[in-house]
Backbone atoms as SQL, in Angstrom:
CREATE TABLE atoms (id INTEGER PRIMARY KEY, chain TEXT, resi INTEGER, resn TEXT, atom TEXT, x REAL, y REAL, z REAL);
INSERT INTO atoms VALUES
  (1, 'A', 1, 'UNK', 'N', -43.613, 27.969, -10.881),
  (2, 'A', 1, 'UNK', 'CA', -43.015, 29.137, -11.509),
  (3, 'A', 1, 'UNK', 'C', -41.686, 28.722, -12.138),
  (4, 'A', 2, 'UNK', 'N', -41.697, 28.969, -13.208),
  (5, 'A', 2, 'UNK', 'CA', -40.277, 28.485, -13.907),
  (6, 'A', 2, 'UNK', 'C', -39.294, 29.857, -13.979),
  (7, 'A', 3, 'UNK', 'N', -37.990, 28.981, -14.470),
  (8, 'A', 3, 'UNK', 'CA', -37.017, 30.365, -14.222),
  (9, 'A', 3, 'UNK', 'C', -36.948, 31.224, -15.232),
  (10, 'A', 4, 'UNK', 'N', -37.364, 31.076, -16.384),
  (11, 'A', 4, 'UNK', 'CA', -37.594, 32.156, -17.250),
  (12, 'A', 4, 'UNK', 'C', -39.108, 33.567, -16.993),
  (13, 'A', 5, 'UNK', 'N', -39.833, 33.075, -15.852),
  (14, 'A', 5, 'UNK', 'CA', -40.713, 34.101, -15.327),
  (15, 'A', 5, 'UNK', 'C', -40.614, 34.646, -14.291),
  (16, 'A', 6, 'UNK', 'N', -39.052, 34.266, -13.579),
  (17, 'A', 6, 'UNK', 'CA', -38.653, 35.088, -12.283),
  (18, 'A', 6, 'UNK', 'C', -37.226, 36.342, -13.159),
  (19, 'A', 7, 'UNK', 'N', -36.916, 35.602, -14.230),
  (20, 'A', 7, 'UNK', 'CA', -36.035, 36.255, -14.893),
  (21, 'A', 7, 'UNK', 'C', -36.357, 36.175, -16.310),
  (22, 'A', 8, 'UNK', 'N', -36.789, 36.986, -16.444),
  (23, 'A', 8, 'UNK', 'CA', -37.347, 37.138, -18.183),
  (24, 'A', 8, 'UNK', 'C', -36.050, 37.863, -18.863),
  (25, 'A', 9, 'UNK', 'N', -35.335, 37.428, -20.237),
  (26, 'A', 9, 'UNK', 'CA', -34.489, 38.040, -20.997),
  (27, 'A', 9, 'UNK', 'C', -34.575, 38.974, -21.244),
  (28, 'A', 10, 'UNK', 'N', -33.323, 39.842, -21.485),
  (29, 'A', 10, 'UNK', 'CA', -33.583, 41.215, -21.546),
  (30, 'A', 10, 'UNK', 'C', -32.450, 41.715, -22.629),
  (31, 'A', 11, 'UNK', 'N', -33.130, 41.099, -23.731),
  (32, 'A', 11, 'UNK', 'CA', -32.172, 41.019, -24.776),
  (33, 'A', 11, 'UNK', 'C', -32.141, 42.608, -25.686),
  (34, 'A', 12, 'UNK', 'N', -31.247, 43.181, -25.560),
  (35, 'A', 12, 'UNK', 'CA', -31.046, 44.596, -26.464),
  (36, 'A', 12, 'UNK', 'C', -30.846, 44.628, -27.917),
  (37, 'A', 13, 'UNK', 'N', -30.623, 45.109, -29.255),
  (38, 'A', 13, 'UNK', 'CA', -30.678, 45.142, -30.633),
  (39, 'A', 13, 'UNK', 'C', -29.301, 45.692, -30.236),
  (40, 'A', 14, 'UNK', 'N', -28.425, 44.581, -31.299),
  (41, 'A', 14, 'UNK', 'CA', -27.290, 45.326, -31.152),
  (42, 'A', 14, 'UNK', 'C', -26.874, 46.261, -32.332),
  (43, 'A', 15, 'UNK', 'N', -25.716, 46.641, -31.873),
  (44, 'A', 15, 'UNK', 'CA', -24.704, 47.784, -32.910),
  (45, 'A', 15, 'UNK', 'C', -24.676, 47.234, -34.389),
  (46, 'A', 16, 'UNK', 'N', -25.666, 47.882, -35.522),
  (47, 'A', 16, 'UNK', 'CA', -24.801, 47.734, -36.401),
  (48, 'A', 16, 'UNK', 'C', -23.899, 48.101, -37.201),
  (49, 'A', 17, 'UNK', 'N', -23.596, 47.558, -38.123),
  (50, 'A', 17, 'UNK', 'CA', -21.909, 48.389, -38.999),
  (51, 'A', 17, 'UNK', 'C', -22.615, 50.017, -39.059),
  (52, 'A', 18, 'UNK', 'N', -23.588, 49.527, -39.880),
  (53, 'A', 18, 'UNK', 'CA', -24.067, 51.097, -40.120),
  (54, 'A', 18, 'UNK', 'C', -23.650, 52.047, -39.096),
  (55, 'A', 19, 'UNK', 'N', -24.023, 51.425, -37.843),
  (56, 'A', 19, 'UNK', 'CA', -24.024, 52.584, -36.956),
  (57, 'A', 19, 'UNK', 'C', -22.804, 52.812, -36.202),
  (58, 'A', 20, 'UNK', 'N', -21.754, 51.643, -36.174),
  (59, 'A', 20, 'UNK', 'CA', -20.663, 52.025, -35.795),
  (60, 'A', 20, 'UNK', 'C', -19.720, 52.959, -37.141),
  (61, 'A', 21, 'UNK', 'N', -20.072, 52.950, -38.294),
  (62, 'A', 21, 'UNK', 'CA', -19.946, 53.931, -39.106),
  (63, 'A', 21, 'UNK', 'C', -19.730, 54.928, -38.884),
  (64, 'A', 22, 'UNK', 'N', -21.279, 55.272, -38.732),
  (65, 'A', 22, 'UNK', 'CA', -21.793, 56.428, -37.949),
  (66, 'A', 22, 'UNK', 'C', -20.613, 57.256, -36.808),
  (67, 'A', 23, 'UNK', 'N', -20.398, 56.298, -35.752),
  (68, 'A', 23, 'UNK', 'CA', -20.055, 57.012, -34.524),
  (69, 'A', 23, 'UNK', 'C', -18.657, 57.099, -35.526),
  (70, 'A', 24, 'UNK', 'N', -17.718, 56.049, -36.171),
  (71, 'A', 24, 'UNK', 'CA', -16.385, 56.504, -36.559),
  (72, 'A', 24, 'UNK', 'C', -17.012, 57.801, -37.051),
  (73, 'A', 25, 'UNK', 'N', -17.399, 58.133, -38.197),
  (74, 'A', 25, 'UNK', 'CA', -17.520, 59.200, -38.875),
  (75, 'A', 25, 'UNK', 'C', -17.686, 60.701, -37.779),
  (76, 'A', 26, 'UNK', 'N', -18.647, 60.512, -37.008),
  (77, 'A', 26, 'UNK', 'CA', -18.910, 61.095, -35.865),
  (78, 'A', 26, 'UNK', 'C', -17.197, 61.969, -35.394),
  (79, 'A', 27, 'UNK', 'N', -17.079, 60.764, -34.735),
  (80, 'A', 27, 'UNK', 'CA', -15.100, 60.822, -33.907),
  (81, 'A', 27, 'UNK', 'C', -14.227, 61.666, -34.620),
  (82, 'A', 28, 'UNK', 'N', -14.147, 61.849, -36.230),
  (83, 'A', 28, 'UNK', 'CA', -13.455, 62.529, -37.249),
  (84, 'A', 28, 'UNK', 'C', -14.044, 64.002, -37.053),
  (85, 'A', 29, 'UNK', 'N', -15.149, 64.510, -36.611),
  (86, 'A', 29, 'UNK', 'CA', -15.191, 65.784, -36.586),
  (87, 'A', 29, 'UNK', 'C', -15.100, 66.443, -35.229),
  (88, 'A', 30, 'UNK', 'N', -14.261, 67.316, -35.678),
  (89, 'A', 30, 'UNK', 'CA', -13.990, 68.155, -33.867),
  (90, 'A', 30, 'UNK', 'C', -14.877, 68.798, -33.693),
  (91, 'A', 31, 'UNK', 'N', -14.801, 68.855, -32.107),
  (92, 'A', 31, 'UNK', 'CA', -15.853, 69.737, -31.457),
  (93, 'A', 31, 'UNK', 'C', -16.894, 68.629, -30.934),
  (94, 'A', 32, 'UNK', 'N', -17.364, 67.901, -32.017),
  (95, 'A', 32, 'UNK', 'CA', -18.205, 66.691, -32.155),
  (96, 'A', 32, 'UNK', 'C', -17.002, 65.554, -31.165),
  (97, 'A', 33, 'UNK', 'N', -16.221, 65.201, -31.788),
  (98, 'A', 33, 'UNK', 'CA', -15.545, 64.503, -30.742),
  (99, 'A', 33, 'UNK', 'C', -15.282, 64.238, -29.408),
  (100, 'A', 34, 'UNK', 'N', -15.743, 65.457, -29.086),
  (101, 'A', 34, 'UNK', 'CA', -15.505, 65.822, -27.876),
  (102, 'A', 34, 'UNK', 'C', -16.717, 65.510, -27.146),
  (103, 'A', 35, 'UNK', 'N', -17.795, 65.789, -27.756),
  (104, 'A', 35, 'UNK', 'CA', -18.946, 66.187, -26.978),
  (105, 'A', 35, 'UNK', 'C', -19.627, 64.709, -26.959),
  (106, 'A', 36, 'UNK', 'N', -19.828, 64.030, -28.217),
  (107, 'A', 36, 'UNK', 'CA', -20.946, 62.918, -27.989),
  (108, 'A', 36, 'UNK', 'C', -20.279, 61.785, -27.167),
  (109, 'A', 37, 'UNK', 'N', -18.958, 61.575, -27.319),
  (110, 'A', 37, 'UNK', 'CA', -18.819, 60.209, -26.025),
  (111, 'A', 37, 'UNK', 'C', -19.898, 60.717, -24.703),
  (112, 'A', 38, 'UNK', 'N', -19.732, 61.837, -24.168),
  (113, 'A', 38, 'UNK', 'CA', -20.315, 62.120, -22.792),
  (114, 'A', 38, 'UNK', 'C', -22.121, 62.185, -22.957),
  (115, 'A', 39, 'UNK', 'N', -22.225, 62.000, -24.271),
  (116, 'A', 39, 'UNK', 'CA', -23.808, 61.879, -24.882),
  (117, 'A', 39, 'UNK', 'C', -23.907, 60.452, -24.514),
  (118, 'A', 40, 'UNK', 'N', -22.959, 59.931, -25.492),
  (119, 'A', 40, 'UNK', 'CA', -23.566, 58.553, -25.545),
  (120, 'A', 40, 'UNK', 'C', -23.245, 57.556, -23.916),
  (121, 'A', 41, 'UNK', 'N', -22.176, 58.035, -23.262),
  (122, 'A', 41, 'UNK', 'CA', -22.268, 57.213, -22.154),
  (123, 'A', 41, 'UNK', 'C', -22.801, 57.976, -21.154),
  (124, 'A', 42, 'UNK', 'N', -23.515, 58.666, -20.743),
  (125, 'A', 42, 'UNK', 'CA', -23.910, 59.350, -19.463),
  (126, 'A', 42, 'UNK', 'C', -25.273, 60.172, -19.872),
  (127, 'A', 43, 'UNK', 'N', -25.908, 60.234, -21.050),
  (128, 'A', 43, 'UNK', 'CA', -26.958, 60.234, -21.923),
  (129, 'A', 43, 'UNK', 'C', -27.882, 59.470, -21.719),
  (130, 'A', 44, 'UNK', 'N', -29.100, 59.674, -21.205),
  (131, 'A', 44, 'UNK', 'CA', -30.343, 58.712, -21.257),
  (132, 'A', 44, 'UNK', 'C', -30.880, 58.275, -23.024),
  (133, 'A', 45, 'UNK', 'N', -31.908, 57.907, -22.969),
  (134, 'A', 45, 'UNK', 'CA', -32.420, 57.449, -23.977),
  (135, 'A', 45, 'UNK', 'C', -32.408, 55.907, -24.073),
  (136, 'A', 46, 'UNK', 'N', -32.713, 55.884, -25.633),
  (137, 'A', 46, 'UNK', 'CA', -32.311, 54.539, -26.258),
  (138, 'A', 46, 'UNK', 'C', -30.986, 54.264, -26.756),
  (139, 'A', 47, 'UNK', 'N', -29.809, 54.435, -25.780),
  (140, 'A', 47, 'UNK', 'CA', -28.491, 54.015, -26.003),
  (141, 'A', 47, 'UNK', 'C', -28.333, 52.819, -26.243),
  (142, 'A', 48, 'UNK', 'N', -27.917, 51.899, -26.898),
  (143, 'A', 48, 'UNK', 'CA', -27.184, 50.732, -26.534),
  (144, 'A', 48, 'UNK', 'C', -26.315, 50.697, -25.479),
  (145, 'A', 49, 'UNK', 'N', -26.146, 49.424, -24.747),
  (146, 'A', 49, 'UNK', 'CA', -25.418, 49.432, -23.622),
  (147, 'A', 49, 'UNK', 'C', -23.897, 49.365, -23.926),
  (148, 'A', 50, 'UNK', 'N', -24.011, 48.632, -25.283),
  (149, 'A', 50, 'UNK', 'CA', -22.486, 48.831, -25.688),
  (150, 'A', 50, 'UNK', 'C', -21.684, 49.594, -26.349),
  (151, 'A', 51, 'UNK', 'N', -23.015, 50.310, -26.612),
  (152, 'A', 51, 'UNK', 'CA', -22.450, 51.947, -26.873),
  (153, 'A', 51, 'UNK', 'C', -21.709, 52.627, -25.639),
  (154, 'A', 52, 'UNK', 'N', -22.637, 52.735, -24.944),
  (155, 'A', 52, 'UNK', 'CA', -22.331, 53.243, -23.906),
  (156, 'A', 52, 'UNK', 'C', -21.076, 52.656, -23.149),
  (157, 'A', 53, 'UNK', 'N', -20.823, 51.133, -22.858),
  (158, 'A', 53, 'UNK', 'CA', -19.635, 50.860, -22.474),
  (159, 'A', 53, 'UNK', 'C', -18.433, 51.479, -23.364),
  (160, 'A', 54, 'UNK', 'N', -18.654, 51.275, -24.337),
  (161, 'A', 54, 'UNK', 'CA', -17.429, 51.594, -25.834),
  (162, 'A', 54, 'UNK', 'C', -17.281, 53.019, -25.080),
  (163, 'A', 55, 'UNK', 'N', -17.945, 54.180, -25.310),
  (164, 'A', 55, 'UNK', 'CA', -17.844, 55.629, -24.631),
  (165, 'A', 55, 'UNK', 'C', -17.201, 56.064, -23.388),
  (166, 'A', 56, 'UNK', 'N', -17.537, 54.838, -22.444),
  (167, 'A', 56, 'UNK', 'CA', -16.855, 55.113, -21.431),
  (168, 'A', 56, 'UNK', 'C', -15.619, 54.494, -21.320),
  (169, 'A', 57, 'UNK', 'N', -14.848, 53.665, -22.076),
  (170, 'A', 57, 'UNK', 'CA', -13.727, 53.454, -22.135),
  (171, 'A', 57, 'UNK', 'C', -13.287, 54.549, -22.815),
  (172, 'A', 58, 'UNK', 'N', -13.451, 55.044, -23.765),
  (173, 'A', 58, 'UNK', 'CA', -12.594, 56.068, -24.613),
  (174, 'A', 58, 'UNK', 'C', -12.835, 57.452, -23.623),
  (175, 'A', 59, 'UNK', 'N', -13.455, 57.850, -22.868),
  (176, 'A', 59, 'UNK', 'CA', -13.190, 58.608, -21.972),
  (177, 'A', 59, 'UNK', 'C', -12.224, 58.220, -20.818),
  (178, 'A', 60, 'UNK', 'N', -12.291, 57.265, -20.611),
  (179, 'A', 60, 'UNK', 'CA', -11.436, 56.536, -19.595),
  (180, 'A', 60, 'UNK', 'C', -9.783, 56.560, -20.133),
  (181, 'A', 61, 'UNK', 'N', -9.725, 56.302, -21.274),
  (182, 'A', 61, 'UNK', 'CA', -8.319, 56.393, -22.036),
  (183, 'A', 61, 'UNK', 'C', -8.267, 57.384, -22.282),
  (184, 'A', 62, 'UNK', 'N', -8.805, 58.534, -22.489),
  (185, 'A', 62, 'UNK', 'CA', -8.544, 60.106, -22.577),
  (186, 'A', 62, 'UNK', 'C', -7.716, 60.223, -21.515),
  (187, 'A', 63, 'UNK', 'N', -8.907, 60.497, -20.270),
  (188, 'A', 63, 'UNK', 'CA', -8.547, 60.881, -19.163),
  (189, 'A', 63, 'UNK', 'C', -6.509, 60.476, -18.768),
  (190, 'A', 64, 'UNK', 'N', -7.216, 58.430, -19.004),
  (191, 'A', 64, 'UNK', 'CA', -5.249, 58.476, -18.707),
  (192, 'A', 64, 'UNK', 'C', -4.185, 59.154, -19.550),
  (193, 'A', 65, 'UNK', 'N', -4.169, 59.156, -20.807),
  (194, 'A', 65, 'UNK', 'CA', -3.805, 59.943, -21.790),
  (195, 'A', 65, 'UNK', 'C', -3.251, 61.477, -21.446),
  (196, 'A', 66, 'UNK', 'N', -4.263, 61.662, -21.420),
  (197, 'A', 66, 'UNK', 'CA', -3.760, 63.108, -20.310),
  (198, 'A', 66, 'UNK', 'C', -2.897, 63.350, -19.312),
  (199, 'A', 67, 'UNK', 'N', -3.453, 62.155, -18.379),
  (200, 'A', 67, 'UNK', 'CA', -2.213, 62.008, -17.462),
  (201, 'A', 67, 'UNK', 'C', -1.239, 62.248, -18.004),
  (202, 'A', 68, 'UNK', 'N', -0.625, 60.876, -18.533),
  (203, 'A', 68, 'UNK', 'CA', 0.060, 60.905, -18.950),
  (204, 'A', 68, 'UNK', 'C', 0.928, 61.977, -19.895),
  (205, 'A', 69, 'UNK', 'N', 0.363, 62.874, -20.518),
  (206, 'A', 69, 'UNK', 'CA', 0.935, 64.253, -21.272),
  (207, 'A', 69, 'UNK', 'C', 1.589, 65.007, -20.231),
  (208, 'A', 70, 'UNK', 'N', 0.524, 65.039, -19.206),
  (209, 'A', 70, 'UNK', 'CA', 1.137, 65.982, -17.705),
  (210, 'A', 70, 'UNK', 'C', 2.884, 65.466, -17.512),
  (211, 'A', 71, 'UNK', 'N', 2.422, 64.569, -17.408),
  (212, 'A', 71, 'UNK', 'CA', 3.321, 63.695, -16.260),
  (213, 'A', 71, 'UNK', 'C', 4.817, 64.174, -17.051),
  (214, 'A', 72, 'UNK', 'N', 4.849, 63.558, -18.488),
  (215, 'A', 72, 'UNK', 'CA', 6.089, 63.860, -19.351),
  (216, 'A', 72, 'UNK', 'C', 6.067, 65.475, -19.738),
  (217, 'A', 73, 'UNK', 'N', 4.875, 66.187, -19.853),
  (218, 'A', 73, 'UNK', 'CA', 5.332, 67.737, -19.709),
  (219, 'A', 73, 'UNK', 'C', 6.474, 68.191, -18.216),
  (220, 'A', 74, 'UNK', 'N', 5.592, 67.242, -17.446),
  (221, 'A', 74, 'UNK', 'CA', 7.053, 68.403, -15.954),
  (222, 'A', 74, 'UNK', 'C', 8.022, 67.671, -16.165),
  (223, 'A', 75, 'UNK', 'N', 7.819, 66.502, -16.385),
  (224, 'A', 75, 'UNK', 'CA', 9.353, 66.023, -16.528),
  (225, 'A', 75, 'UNK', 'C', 10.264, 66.753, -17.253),
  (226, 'A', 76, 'UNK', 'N', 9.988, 66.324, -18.650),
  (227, 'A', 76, 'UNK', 'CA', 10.774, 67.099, -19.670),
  (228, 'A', 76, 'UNK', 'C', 11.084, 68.569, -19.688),
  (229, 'A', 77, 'UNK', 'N', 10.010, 69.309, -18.766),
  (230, 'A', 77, 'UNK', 'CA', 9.977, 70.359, -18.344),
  (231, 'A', 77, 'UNK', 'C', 11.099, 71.178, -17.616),
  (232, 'A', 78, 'UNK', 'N', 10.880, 70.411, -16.566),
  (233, 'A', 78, 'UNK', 'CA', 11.783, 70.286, -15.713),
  (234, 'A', 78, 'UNK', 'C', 13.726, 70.166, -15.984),
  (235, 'A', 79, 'UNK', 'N', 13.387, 68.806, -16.841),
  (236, 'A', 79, 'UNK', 'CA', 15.198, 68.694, -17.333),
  (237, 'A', 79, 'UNK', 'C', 15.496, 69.725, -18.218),
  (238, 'A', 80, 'UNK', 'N', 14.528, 70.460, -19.154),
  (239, 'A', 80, 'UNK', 'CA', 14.635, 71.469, -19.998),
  (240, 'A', 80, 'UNK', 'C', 15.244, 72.817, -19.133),
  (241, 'A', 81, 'UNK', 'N', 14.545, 72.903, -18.211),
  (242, 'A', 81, 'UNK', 'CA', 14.681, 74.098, -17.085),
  (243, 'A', 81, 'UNK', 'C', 15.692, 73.872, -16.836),
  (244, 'A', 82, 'UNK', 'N', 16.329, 72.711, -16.267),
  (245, 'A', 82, 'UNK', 'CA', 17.652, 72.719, -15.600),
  (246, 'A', 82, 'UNK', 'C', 18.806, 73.076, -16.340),
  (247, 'A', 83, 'UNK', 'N', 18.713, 72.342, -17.771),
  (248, 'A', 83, 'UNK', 'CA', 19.316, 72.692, -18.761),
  (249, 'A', 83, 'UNK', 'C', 19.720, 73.998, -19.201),
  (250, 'A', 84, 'UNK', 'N', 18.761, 74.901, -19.180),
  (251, 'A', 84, 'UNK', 'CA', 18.700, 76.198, -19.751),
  (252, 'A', 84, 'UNK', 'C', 19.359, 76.820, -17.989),
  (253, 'A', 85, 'UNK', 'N', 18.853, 76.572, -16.927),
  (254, 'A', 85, 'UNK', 'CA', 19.335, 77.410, -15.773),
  (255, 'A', 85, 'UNK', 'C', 21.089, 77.045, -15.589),
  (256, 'A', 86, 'UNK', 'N', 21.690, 75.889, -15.737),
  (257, 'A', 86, 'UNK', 'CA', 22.976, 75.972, -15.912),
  (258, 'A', 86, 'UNK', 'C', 24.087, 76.892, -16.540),
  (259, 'A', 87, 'UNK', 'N', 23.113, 77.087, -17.769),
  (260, 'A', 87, 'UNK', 'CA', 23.923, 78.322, -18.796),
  (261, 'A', 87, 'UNK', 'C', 23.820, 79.760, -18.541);
């Protein structure tokens, strides 16, 4: 038994321009923006896998993103408040 018949390749068609096109063009419309990352990474089908990785990073950088908005909203929040409660 050789090792290419205990492990046969499992080679996928990758991304092309066309289709990363596509998803930019996609990303530019709201509403749409929102919705297909969670299509394309948590979506069955015939995804590409590196679709799907690509998706779940940009959800992943949302998510921190956000954090991050929080984090400098109380802050700034906060010194704003203090600011205004002094006077």
């Amino acid at each position: 038994m050789e090792y290419k018949d205990i492990y046969p390749e499992q080679r996928e068609s990758a991304v092309t321009v066309k289709d990363w096109l596509l998803v930019m063009l996609l990303m530019c419309i709201p509403i749409v923006n929102l919705v297909m990352p969670f299509v394309w990474a948590f979506g069955g089908g015939n995804i590409p896998e590196s679709k799907k990785n690509w998706a779940k990073a940009m959800l992943l950088w949302a998510v921190i993103m956000i954090g991050v908005y929080v984090l400098l909203i109380i802050v700034f929040g906060f010194s704003i408040w203090s600011l205004v409660d002094a006077y």
